[in-house]
DRENROPA-621799 format. One line per field, with one value per atom (N, C-alpha, C): residue in three letters; chain; x, y, z. Coordinates in Angstrom, 2 decimals. Atoms other than C-alpha are relative to their C-alpha. Layout:
<atoms>
residu = (ala|...)
chaine = (A|...)
X = (X|...)
Y = (Y|...)
Z = (Z|...)
</atoms>
This chain:
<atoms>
residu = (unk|unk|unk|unk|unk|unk|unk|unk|unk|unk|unk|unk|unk|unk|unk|unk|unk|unk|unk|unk|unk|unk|unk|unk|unk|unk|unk|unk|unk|unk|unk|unk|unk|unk|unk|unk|unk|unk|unk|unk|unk|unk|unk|unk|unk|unk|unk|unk|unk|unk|unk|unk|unk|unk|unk|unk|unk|unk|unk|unk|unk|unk|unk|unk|unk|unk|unk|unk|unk|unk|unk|unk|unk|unk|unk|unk|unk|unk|unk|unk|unk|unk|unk|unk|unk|unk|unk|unk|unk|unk|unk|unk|unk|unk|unk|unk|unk|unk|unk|unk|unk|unk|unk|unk|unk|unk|unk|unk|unk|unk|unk|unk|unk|unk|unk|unk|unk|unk|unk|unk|unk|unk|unk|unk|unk|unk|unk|unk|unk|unk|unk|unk|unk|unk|unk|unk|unk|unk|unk|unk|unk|unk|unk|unk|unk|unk|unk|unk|unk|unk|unk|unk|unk|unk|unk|unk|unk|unk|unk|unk|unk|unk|unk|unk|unk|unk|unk|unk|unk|unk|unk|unk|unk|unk|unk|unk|unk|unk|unk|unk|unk|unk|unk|unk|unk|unk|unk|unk|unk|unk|unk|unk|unk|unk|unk|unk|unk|unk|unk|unk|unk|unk|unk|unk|unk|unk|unk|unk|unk|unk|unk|unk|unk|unk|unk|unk|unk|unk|unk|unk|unk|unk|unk|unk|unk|unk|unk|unk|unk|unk|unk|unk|unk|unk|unk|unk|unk|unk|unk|unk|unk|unk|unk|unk|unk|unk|unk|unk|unk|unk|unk|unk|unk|unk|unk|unk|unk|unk|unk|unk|unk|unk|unk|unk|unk|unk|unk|unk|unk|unk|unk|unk|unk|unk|unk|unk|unk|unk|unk|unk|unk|unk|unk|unk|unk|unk|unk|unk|unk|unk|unk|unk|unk|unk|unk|unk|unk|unk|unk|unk|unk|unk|unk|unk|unk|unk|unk|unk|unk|unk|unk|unk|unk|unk|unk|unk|unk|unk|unk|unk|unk|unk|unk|unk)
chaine = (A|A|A|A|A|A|A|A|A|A|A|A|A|A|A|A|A|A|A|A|A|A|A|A|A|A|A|A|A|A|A|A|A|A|A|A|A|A|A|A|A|A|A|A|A|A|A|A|A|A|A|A|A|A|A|A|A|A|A|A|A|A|A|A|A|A|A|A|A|A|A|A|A|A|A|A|A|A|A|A|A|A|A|A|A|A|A|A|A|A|A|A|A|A|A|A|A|A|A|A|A|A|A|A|A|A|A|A|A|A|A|A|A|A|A|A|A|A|A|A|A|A|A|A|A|A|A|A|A|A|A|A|A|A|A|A|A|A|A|A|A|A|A|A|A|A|A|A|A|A|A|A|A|A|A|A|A|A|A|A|A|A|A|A|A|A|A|A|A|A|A|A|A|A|A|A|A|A|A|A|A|A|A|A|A|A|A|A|A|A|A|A|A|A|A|A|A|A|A|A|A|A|A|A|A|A|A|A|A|A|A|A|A|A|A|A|A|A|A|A|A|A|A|A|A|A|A|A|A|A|A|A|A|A|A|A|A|A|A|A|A|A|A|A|A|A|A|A|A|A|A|A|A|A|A|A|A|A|A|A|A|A|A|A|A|A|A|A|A|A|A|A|A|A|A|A|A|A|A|A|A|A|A|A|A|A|A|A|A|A|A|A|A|A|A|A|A|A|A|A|A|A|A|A|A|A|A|A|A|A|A|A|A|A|A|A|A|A|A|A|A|A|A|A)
X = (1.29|-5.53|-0.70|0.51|-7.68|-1.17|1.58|-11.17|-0.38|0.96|-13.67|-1.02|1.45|-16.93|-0.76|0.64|-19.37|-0.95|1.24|-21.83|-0.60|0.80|-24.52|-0.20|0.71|-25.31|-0.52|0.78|-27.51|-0.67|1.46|-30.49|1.30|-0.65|-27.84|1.66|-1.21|-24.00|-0.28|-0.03|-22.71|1.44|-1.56|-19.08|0.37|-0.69|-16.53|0.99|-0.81|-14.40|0.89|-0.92|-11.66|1.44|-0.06|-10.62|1.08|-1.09|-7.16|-0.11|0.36|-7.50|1.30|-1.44|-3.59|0.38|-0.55|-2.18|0.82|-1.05|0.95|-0.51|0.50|-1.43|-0.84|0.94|-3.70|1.11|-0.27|-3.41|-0.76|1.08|-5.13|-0.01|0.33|-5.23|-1.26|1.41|-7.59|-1.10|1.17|-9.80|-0.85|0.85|-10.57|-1.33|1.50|-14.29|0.27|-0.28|-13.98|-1.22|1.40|-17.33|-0.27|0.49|-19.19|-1.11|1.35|-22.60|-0.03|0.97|-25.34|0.48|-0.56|-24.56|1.51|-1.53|-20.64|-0.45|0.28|-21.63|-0.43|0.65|-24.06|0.91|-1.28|-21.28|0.97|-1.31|-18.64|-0.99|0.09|-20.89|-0.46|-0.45|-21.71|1.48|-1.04|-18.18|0.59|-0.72|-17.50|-0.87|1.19|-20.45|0.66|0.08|-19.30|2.05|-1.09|-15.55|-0.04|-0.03|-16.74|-0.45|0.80|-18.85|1.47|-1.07|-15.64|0.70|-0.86|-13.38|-0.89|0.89|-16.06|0.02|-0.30|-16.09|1.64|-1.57|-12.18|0.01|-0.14|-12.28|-1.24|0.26|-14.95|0.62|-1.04|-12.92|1.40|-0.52|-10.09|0.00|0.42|-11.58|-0.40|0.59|-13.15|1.65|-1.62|-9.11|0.70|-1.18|-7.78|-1.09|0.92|-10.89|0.68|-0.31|-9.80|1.42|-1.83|-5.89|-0.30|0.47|-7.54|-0.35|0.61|-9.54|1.24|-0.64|-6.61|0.93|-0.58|-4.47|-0.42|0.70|-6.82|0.05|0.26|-7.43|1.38|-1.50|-3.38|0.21|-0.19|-3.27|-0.97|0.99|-6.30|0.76|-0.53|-4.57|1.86|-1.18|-1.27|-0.45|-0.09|-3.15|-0.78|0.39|-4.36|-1.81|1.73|-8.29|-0.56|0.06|-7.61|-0.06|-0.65|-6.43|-0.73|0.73|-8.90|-1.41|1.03|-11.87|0.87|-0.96|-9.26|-0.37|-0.31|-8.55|-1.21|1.43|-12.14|-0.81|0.67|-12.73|0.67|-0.53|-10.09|-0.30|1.08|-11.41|-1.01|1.08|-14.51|-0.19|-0.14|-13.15|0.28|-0.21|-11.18|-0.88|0.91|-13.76|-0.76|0.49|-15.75|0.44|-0.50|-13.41|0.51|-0.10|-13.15|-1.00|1.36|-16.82|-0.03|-0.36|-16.28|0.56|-0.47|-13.87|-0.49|0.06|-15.31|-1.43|1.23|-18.71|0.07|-0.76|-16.44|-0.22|-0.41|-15.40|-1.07|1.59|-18.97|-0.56)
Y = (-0.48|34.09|0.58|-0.85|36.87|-0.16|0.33|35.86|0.91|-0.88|38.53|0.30|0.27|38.21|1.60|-1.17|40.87|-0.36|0.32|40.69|0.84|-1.14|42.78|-0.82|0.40|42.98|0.84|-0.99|44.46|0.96|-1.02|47.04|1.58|-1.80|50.34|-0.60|0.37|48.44|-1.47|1.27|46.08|-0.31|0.22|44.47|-0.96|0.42|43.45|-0.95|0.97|40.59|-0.68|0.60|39.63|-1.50|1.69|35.76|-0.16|0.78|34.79|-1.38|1.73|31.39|-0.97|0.56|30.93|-0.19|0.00|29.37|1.10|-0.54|31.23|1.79|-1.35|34.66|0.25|-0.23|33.99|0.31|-0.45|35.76|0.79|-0.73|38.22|1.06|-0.92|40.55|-0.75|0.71|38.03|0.00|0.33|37.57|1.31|-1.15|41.31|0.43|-0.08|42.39|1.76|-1.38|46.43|0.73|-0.06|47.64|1.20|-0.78|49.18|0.90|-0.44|51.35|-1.35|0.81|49.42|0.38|-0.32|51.94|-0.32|0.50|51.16|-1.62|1.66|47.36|-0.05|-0.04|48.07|0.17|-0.36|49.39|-0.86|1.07|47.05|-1.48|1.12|44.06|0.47|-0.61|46.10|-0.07|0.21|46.34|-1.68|1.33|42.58|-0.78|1.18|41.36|0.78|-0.80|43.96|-0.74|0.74|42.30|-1.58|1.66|38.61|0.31|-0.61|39.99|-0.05|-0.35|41.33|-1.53|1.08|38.02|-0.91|0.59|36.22|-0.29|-0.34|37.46|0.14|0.24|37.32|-1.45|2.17|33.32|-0.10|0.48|33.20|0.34|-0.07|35.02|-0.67|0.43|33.02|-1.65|1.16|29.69|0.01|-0.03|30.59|0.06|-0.49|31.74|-1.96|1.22|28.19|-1.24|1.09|25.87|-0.02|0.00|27.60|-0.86|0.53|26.21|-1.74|1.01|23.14|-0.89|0.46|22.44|0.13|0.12|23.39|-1.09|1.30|20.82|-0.87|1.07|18.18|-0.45|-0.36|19.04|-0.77|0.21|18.69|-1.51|1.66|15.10|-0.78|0.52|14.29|-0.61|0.46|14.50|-0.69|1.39|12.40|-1.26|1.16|9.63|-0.99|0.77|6.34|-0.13|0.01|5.80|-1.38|0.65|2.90|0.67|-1.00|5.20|1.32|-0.92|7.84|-0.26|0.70|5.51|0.40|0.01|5.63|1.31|-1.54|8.99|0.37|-0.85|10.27|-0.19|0.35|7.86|0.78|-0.73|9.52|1.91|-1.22|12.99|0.37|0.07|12.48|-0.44|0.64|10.95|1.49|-1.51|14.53|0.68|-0.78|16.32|0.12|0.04|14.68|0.37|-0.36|14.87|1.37|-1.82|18.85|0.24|-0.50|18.93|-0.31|0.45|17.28|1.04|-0.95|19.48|1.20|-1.29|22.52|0.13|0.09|21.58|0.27|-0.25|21.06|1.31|-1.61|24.93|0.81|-1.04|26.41|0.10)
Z = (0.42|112.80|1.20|-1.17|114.85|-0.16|0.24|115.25|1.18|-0.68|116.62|0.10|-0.36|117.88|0.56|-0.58|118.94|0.81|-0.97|122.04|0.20|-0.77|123.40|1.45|-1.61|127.02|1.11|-0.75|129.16|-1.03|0.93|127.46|-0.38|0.80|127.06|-0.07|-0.07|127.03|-1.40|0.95|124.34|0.32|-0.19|125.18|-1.86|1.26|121.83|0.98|-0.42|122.62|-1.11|0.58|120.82|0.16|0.07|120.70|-1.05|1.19|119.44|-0.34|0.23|117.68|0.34|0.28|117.38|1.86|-1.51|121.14|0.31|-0.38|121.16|0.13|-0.52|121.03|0.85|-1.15|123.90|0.72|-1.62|127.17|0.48|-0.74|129.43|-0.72|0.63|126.22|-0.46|0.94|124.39|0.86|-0.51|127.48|0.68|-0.67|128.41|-0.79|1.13|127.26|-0.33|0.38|125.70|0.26|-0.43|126.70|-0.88|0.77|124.00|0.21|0.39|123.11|-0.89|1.21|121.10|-1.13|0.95|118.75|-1.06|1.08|118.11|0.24|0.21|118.77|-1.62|1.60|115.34|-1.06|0.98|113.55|-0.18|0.29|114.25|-0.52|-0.17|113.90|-2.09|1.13|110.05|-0.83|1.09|108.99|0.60|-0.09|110.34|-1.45|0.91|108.07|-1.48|0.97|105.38|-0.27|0.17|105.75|-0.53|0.27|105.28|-1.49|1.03|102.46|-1.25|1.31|100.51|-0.32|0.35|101.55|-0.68|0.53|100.29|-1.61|1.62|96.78|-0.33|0.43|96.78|-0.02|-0.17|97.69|-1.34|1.31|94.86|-1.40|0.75|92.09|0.09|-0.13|93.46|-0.55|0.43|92.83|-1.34|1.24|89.64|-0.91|1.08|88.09|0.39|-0.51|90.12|-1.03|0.56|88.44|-1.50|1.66|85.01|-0.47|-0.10|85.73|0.02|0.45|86.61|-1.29|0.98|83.66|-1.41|0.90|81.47|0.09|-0.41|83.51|-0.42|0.07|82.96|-1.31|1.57|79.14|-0.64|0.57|78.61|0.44|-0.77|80.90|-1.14|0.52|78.70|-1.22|1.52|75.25|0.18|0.06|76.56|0.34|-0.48|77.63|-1.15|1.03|75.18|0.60|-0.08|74.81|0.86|-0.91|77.35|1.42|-1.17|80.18|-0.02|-0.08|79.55|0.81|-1.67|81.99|1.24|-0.97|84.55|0.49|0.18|84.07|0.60|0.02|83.97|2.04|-1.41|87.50|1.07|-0.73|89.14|0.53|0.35|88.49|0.63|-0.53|89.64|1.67|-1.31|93.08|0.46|-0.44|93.24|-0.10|0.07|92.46|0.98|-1.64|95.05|1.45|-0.87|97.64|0.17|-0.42|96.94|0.97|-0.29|97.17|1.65|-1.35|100.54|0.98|-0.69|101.84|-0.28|-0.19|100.97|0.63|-0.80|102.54|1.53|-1.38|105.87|0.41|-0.05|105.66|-0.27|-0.26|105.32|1.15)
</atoms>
């Protein structure tokens, strides 16, 4: 994974810096600064926000198609189990559920 940051510095210069996350791709490519304008700084820091923007709405249509797979999973587990085993059921559920909610709080 290529993580890329944008800086300004100094009143007429902006430097781009690009930060490999993965070990095996650092080296003295990741740590050179590219020395920008304000202007292309504005631009790139535009299509970075305009890139999260799109993945953004792909990871939410993504989740919304995987919830629906879910809920049909659940639905089908629902109607094999006896009206003893459906508490169970329902507690378990609700633990996963939580522990999504958990992890996806992490990742924000």
């Amino acid at each position: 994974m290529v993580g890329i940051g944008v800086y300004l510095r100094g009143s007429d210069r902006g430097s781009i810096r690009i930060q490999f996350r993965a070990p095996e791709l650092r080296g003295d490519a990741g740590a050179d600064d590219a020395e920008v304008t304000p202007e292309q700084s504005t631009q790139i820091d535009q299509i970075i926000h305009q890139a999260h923007d799109e993945i953004k709405a792909i990871h939410e249509k993504t989740d919304a198609d995987v919830d629906v797979v879910r809920q049909k999973t659940r639905e089908q587990m629902r109607s094999l189990l006896t009206p003893e085993q459906k508490p169970k059921f329902e507690a378990w559920i609700q633990r996963m559920d939580l522990e999504k909610k958990k992890q996806q709080g992490a990742w924000k």
